[in-house]
C-alpha positions as CSV (number, residue, x, y, z in Angstrom):
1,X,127.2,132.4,198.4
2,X,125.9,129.0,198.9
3,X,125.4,127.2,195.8
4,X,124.3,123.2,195.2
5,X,121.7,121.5,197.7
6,X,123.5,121.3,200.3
7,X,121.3,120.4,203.6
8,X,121.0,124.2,204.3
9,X,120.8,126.2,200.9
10,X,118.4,128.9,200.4
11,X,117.2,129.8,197.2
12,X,115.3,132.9,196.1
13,X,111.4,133.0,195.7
14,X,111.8,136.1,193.4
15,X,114.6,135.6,191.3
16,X,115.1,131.7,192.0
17,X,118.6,132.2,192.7
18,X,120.8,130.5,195.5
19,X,121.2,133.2,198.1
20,X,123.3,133.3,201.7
21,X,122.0,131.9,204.4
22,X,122.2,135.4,206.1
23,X,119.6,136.4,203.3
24,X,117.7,133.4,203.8
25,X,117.5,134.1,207.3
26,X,116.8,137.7,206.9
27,X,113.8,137.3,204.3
28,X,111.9,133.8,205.4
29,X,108.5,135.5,203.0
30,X,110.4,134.9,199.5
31,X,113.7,132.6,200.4
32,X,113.3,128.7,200.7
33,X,115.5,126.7,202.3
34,X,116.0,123.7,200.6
35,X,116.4,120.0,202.2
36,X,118.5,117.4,200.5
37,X,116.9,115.5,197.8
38,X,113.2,114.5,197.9
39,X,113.2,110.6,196.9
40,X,109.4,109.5,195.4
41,X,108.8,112.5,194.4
42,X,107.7,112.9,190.3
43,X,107.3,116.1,187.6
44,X,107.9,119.3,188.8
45,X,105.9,121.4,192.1
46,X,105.2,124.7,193.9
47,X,106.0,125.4,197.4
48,X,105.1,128.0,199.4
49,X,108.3,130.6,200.5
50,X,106.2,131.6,203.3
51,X,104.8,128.5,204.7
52,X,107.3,126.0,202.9
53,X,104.1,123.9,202.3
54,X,103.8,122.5,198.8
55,X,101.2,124.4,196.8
56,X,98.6,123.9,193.6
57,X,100.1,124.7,190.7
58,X,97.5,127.5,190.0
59,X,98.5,129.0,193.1
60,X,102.3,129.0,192.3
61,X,101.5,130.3,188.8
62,X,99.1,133.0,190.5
63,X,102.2,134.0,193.2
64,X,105.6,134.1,191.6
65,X,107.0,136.2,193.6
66,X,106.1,134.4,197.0
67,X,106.3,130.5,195.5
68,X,109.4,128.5,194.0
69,X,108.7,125.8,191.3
70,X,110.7,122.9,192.0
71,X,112.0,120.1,189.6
C-alpha cells in the first residue's frame, strides 16, 4: 500500500485513506492521485476525485463521497 506523498500516491475520496495505485487506477470517480507538495498554497481545500479540479468548499461539504479535503 502506498503510503506518504510520494509523486504517485492515491488517496481515497470515501474513506480518505492511502490506497494502491491498482485501486487508484481502477476507481479514478472517488481515488485522487496526489502530486508532490503544492508550494503558495494556504488553509485547507476541496478537490474534485472526478475531475481533480479544486472545488468550493460548499461543494466539497455537499459531496463527501466524490471530494477530498486537503490541508
Amino acid at each position: 500500500m502506498s503510503r506518504g506523498r510520494g509523486g504517485g500516491s492515491y488517496r481515497s475520496a470515501i474513506s480518505g485513506r492511502y490506497v494502491t495505485a491498482k485501486h487508484g487506477k481502477a476507481s479514478p470517480r472517488t481515488t485522487v492521485r496526489e502530486s508532490v507538495g503544492r508550494s503558495g498554497s494556504s488553509g485547507s481545500h476541496y478537490r474534485s476525485a472526478i475531475s481533480g479540479r479544486y472545488v468550493t468548499t460548499a461543494h466539497g461539504k455537499a459531496s463527501p463521497h466524490t471530494t477530498v479535503k486537503e490541508s
